[in-house]
C-alpha positions as CSV (number, residue, x, y, z in Angstrom):
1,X,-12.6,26.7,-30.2
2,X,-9.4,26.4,-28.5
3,X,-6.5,29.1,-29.1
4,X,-2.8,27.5,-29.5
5,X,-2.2,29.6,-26.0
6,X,-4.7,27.6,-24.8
7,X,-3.1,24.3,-25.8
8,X,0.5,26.0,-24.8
9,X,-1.0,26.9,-21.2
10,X,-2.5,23.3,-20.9
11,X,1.0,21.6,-22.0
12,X,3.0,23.6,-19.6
13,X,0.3,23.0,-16.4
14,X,0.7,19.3,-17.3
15,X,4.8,19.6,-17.4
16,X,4.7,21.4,-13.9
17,X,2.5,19.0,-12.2
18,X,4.5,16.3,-13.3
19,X,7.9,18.1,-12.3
20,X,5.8,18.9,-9.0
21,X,4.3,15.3,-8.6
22,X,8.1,13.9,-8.9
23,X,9.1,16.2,-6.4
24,X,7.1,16.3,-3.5
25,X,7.4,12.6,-3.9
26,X,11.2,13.0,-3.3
27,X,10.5,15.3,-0.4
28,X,7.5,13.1,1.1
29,X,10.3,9.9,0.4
30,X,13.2,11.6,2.8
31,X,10.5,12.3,5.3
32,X,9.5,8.2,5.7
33,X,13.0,7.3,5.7
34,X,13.4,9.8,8.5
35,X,10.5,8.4,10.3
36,X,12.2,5.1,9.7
37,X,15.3,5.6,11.8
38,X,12.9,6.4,14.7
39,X,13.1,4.0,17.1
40,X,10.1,4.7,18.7
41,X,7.9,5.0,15.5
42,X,5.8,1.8,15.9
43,X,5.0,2.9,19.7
44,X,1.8,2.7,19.5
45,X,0.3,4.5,22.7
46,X,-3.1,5.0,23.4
47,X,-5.5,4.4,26.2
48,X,-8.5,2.2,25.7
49,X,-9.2,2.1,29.5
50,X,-11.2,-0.9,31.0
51,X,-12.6,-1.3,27.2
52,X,-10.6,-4.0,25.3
53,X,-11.0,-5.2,21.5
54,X,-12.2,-8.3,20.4
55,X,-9.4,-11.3,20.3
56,X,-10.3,-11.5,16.4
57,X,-11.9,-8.6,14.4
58,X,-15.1,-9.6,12.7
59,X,-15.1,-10.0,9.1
60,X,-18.8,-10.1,7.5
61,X,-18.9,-12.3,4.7
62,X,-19.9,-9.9,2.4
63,X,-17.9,-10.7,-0.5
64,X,-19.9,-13.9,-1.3
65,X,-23.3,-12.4,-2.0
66,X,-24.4,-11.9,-5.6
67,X,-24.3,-8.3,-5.1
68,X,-21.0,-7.4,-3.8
69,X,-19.0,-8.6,-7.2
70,X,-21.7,-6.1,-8.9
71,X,-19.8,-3.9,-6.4
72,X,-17.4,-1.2,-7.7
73,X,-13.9,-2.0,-6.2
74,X,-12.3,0.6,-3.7
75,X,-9.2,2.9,-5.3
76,X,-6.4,1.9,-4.0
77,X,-4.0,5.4,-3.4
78,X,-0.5,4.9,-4.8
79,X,1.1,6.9,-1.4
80,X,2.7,10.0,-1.4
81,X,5.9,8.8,-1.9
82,X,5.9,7.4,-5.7
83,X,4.9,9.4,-8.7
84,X,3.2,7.9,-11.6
85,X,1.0,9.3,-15.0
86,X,-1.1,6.7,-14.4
87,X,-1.6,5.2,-10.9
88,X,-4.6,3.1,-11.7
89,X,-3.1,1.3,-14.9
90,X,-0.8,0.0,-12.2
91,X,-2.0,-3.8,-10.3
92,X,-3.1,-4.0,-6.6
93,X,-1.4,-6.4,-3.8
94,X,-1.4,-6.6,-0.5
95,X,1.6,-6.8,2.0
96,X,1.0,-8.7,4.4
97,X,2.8,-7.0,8.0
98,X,3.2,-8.9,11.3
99,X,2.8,-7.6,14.4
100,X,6.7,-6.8,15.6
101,X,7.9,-3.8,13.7
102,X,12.0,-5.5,14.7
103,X,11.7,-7.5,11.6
104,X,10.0,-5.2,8.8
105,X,11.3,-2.0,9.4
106,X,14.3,-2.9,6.9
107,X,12.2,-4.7,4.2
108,X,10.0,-1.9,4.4
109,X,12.7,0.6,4.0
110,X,13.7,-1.3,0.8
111,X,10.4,-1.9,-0.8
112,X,9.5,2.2,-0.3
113,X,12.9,3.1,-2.0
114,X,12.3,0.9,-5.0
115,X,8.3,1.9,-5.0
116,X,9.6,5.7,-4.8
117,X,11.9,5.0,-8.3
118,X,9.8,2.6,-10.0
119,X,6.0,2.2,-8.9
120,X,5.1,-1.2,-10.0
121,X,2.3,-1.5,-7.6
122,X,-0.4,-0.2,-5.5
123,X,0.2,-1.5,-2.4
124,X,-2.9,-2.3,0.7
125,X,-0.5,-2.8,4.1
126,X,-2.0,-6.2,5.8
127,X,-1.5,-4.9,9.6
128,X,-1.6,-7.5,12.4
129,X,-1.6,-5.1,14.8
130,X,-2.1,-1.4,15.0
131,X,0.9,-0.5,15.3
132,X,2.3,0.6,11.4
133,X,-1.4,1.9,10.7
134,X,-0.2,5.7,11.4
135,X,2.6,5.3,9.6
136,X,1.0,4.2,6.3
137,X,-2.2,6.6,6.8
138,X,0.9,9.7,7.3
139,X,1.7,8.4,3.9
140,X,-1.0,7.9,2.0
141,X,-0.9,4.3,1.8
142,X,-3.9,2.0,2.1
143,X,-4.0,-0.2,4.8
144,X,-6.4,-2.9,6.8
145,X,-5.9,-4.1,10.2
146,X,-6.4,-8.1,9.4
147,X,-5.1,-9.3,13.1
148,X,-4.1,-12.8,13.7
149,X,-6.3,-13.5,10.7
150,X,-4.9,-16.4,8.0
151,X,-4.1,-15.0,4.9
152,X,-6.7,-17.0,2.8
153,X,-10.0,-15.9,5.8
154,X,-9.0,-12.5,4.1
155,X,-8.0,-13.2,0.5
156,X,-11.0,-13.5,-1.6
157,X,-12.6,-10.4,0.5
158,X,-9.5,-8.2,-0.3
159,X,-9.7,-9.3,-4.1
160,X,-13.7,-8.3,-4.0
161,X,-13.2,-5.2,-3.0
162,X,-10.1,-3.9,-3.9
163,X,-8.6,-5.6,-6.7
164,X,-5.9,-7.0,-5.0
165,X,-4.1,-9.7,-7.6
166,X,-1.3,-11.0,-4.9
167,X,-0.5,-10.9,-0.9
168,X,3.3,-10.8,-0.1
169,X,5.1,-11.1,2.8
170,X,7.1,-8.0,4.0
171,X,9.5,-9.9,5.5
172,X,10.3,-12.3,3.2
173,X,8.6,-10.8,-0.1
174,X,7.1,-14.4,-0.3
175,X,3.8,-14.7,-2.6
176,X,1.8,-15.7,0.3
177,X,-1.8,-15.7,-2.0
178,X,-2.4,-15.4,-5.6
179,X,-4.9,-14.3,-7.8
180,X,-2.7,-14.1,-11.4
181,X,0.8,-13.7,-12.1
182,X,2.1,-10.5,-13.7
183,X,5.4,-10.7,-14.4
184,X,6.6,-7.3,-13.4
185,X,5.3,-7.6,-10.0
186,X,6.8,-10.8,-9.3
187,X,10.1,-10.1,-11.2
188,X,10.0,-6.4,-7.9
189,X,9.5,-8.8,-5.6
190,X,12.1,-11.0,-5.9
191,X,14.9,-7.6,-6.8
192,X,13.9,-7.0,-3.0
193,X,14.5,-10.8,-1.9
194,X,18.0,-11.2,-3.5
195,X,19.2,-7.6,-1.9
């Protein structure tokens, strides 16, 4: 049987990791901004020597097999810089990000700001290239490195594993692929367009 300091104790734990959960959210927020103004963020530098990628990365089909829609789909993290009671109540899309970083960096800016004050997504970062991926792993972020890959090779595998209901464009905030239409996310999206 549970004392009323028991139920006291619980309700103040709660109250202090929410205060705390808003706060290191702040913190983690200034930190990616900061990272933002780096120029030389997206620098990716590593040696592969004489060894060289594929032109495309391989893709199995593995979505179109009876099992894999018996398949659990992958949590998608919220990132460290939002705060929310319930992450998972919240939809899944994907943001699709090409290879340059010149022409996302501000979009991206914008859509962490408003994610930080109003989650209204989980968000899976579609990388062309590997440049962003250390970013959004520093973050907390889901990510996938899709190369030159069209947007609909990768749709139906994205939604099959991960839930994903929409792929947007971080440039633009264009509704590249859909699998529904909430509202809410669509009414984010285009806040970010107009600004």
């Amino acid at each position: 049987m549970r004392r009323p300091t028991d139920i006291a104790l619980l309700n103040r734990l709660a109250r202090e990791n929410r205060q705390m959960g808003q706060r290191l959210a702040q913190l983690e927020l200034r930190d990616l901004l900061s990272d933002l103004d780096n120029p030389s963020l997206f620098e990716l530098r590593i040696d592969f020597g004489a060894e060289r990628p594929p032109a495309q990365p391989f893709w199995p089909v593995t979505h179109a097999t009876p099992l894999a829609r018996r398949l659990a789909e992958l949590d998608v993290p919220l990132g460290k810089i939002a705060w929310a009671e319930d992450p998972r109540a919240l939809p899944v899309i994907g943001i699709h990000v090409p290879g340059t970083p010149e022409g996302w960096r501000d979009p991206l800016r914008d859509l962490m700001k408003q994610h930080h004050l109003k989650p209204f997504a989980r968000f899976i970062f579609l990388c062309a290239s590997l440049r962003p991926v250390p970013f959004f792993g520093r973050y907390g972020f889901a990510y996938d490195h899709v190369g030159d890959l069209a947007v609909a090779t990768i749709a139906d595998r994205l939604s099959c594993r991960f839930g994903i209901r929409q792929i947007r464009d971080i440039v633009t905030g264009e509704k590249v692929w859909s699998a529904a239409e909430p509202a809410e996310m669509t009414d984010s999206f285009h806040n970010l367009a107009d600004n």
